[in-house]
Structure formats: C-alpha cells, structure tokens
C-alpha positions in Angstrom: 98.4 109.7 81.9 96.4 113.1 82.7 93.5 111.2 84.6 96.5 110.4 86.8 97.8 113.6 87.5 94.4 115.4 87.6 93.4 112.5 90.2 90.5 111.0 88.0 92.4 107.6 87.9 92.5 106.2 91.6 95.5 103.6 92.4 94.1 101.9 95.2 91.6 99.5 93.5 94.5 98.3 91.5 96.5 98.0 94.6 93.8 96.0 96.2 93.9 93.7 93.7 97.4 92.8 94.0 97.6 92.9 97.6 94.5 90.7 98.1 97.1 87.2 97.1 99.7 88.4 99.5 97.1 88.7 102.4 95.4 85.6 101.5 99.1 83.7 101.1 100.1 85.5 105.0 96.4 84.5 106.3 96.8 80.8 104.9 100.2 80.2 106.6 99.6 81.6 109.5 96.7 79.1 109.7 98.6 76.5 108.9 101.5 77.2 110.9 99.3 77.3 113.9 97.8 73.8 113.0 101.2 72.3 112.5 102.7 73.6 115.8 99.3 71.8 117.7 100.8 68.5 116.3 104.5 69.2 117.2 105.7 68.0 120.6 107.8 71.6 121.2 110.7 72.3 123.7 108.8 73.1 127.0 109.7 76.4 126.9 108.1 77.2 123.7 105.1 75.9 124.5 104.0 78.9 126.1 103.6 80.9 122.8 101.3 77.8 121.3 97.6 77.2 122.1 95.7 74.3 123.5 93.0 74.0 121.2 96.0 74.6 118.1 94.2 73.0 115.3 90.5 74.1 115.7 92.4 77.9 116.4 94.0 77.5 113.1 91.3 76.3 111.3 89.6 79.3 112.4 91.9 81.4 111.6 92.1 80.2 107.7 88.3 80.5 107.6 87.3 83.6 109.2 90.9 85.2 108.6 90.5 84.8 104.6 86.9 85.8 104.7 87.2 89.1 106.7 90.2 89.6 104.8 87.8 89.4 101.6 85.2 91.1 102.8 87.5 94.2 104.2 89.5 94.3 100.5 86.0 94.2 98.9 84.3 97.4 100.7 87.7 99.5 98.9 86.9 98.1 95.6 83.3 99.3 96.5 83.9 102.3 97.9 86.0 103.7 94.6 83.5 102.2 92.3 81.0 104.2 93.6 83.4 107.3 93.7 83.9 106.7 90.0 80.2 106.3 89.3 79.2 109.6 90.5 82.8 111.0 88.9 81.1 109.6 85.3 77.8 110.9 86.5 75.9 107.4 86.4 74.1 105.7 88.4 76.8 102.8 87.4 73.9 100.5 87.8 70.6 99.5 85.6 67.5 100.3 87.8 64.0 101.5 87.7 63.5 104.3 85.1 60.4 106.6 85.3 58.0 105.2 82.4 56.9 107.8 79.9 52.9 108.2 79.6 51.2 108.9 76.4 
C-alpha cells in the first residue's frame, strides 16, 4: 500500500489488462454489426448510414480493428515495464555481459 501512495506501483498496466476484453468485445461487434447490416434489406432511408462494400468493410474492421487495438494496448504495457525496469535499476532483460579476462 506505500508503493501506491509513493507512486512506485503504477495502475495503468493493470487497467490495460482489463480494458483490452471490453475493446476487443466493442471492436468485434462493431464488425459484426457492419457485416450483418450488408445482408439486411434496410428501410431506404437508412441505407444511407450503411456501406456498399458492408461485409469486406466489416471484415476489415474485426481484423485490423482488433490488431491495432492490440498493438496500441501493448506499447502501454511496454512503456511501464520499461519505467519499472529502470525504477528497479535493471536492465529487466538478459543480454550481453562484459566477459572477465584472466
């Protein structure tokens, strides 16, 4: 409880971590949503909020959406490990070390 009041334990990793489902969930849907309404014969005057290539659009959108999504929630994780690497003092990391010579 004192790392968190001395700012030593950071709350956004953890965050990350439990937001990531609810993006991926929203990102999925939305997706899917936008394939479903391609196949829907809608009210003509709801067809101007729909696309013309619907399905490919929301097949796009699952794929690239979940990946940048990924890849955006990923760099925060990455960005706080390193903080708490050089917090600790480590390199975090195995690596080269300088060989001794007799």
């Amino acid at each position: 409880m004192r790392d968190f009041f001395a700012f030593r334990t950071m709350l956004i990793p953890l965050m990350i971590k439990l937001v990531y489902p609810l993006g991926l969930i929203a990102i999925t849907l939305a997706g899917a949503l936008t394939i479903a309404l391609a196949f829907v014969d809608l009210d003509p005057r709801l067809k101007q909020f729909t696309s013309q290539a619907g399905w490919p659009t929301g097949l796009l959108i699952i794929i690239v959406g979940n990946l940048a999504w990924r890849l955006a929630c990923e760099q925060v994780i990455v960005f706080f490990a390193i903080h708490e690497a050089l917090v600790r003092g480590g390199t975090g990391g195995g690596g080269d070390k300088p060989s001794k010579k007799k």
